[in-house]
N, C-alpha and C positions, 0 to 999 in steps of 0.2 A: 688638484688640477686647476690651473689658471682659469677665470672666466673668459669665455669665448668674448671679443671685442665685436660690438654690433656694427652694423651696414653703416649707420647714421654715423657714428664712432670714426669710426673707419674712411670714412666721406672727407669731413671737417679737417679730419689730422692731414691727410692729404694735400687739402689745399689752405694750410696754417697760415698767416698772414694775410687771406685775402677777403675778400667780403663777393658770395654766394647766393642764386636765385632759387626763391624756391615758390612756386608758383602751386595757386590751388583752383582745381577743379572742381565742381558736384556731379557725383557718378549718377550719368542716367544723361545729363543734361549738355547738349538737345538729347542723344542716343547713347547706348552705352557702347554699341559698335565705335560712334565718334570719340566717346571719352578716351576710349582704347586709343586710337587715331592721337589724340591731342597727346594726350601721356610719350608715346612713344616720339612725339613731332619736340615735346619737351624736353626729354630724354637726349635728343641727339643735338638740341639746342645749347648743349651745358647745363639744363639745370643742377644745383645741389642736391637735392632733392623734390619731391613731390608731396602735394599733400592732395588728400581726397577726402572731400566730403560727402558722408552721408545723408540721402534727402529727407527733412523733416521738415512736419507740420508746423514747427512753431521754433525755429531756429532766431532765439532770442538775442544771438552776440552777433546777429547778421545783418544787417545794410540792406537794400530793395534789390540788388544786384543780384546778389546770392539769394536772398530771398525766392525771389523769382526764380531763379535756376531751380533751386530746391522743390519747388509751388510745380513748378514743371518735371520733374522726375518722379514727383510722388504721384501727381495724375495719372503716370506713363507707367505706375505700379513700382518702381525703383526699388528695392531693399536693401537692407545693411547687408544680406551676403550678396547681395548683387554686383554691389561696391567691391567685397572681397575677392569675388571671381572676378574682376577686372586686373585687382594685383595678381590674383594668380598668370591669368594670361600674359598680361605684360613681363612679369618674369622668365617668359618662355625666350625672350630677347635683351631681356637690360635688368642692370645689377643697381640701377639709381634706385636710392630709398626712396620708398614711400611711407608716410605717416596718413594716417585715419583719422580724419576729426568729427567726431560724432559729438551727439549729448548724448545722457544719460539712458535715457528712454528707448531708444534702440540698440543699447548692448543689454539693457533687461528684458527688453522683448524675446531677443533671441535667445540669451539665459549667460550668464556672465563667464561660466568657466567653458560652455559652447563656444561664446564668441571669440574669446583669449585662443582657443584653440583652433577653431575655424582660421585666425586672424592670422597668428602664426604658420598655418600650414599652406596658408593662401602666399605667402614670403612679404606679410607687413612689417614693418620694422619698428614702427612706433601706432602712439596713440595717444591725442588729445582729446578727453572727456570732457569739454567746455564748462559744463554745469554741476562737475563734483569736486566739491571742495577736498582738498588734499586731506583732510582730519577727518571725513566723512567714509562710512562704505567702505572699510579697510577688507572687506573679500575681495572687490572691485581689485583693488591695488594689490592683492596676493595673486588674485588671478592672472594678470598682466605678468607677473614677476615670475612666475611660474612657467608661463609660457613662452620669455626669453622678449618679451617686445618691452619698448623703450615705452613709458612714460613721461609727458610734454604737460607742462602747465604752465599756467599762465598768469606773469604778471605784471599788474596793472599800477598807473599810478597810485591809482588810490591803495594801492598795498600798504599794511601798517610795517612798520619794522618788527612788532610783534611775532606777525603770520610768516613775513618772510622767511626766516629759516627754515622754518615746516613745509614751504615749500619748495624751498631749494633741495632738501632733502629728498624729498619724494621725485625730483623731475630725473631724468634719465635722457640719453640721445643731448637734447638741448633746453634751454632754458628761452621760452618765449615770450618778449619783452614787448607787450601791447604800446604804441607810439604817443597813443593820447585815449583817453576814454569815449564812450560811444562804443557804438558799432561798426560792422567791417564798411568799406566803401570811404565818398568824397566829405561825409558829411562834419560837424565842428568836432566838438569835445575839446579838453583841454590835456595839451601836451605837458603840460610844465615844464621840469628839467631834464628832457629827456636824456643829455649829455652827461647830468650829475648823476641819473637813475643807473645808466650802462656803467658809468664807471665807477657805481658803489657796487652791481653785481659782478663786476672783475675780480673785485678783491673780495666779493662772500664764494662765490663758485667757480671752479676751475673749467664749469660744461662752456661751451660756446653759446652764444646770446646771438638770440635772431630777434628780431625787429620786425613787427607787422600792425596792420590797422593803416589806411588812410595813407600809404604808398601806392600809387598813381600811375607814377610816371617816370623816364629816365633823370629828369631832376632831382624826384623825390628821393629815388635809390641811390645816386650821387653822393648828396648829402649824409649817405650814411653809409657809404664806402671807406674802410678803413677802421669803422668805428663798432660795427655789428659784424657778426660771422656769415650771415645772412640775411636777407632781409624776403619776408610773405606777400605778395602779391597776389590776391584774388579776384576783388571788383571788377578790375581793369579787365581780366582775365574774361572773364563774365559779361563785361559791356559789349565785349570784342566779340566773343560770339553772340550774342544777343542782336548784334546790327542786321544778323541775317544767319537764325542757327540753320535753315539747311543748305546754306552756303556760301562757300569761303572763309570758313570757321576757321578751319585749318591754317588756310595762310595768314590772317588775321593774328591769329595767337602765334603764331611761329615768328611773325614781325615783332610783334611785340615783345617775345622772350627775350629773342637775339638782340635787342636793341639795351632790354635792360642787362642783360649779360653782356654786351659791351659796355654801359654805363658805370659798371663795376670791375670794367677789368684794370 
């Protein structure tokens, strides 16, 4: 019997040719009532998809933006099924994927072939582990596999050509193509070639290449229109509500989506 083609899968083929927003949230932050609220304001905005972070203490690949969002959800009690019950609910109206981007540390908390299955039956579509290396934890990665969600990893410039194919291998959904090193948000790192990076992973993987890290703004997304299948916007996301999380969050990010979803049409 054919494998069943995933949500994510299924998204990208759709809109072939074009370059896609996929905008991230941290479930909890300000509420998780609002996260609901934003996702859905997302959702009817065009996003590609959606991604959600889970809040954690020590979110090492994150920027002060997300940080802080994070810093505030875990105060607020936030948990990784809490996160889950948001996809649940939001599936009770819209069929946009969502991907889960966690670390390590709380899909062990809650127990790994739990969370694979929680994850799934909650209707997640993917899952990026940030801090496990694809050659590491291979139950981690049976788990996942087992319970029909996509696998997302991430790579960086500093990627050796070594590691690369081992992790073109393992990724699933899509392949996430960090913009420059550092952490998420405004701050330096170094891009290098990022032009040469995307178009050596054309010719190792057939998945679709999203672009994120240190995309802004409708310029930034611009510039890589045409050239990525998508492109991750977080910080922005996160600044936007942060000017004032109990309100006008809403409108705030709903501006912002439709602006970069124009910037790429």
């Amino acid at each position: 019997m054919p494998e069943a083609t995933s949500r994510i899968a299924s998204a990208f083929a759709r809109a072939r040719g074009t370059t896609g927003l996929i905008p991230y949230l941290t479930a909890g932050y300000p509420s998780l009532a609002t996260t609901l609220a934003l996702m859905e304001r997302l959702a009817d905005s065009g996003a590609r998809a959606i991604e959600i972070g889970i809040p954690f203490s020590d979110p090492i690949a994150d920027g002060p933006e997300i940080q802080r969002a994070s810093e505030w959800a875990v105060r607020s009690g936030v948990s990784g099924l809490d996160a889950l019950e948001l996809v649940r609910a939001f599936r009770l109206r819209h069929d946009t994927p969502v991907v889960i981007m966690t670390y390590a540390n709380p899909v062990l908390r809650v127990g790994v072939g739990a969370f694979a299955a929680a994850a799934a039956a909650a209707g997640v579509d993917g899952v990026l582990i940030s801090d496990l290396p694809h050659d590491e934890s291979p139950e981690v990665w049976r788990a996942m596999d087992g319970a029909g969600l996509d696998t997302i990893l991430l790579v960086a410039p500093t990627t050796s050509a070594e590691r690369l194919p081992g992790i073109l291998r393992r990724c699933r959904g899509f392949v996430y193509c960090l913009a420059r090193t550092g952490v998420t948000g405004r701050s330096g790192g170094d891009a290098g070639d990022l032009t040469g990076r995307l178009a050596g992973l054309r010719v190792a993987t057939a998945l679709p290449i999203v672009v994120g890290f240190g995309i802004a703004g409708a310029a930034d997304a611009r510039a890589l229109k045409g050239v990525a299948d998508a492109v991750v916007v977080g910080a922005a996301f996160m600044r936007a509500i942060a000017e004032d999380p109990e309100h006008g969050a809403l409108e705030r990010v709903d501006t912002l989506a439709r602006t970069l979803v124009g910037a790429l049409a």
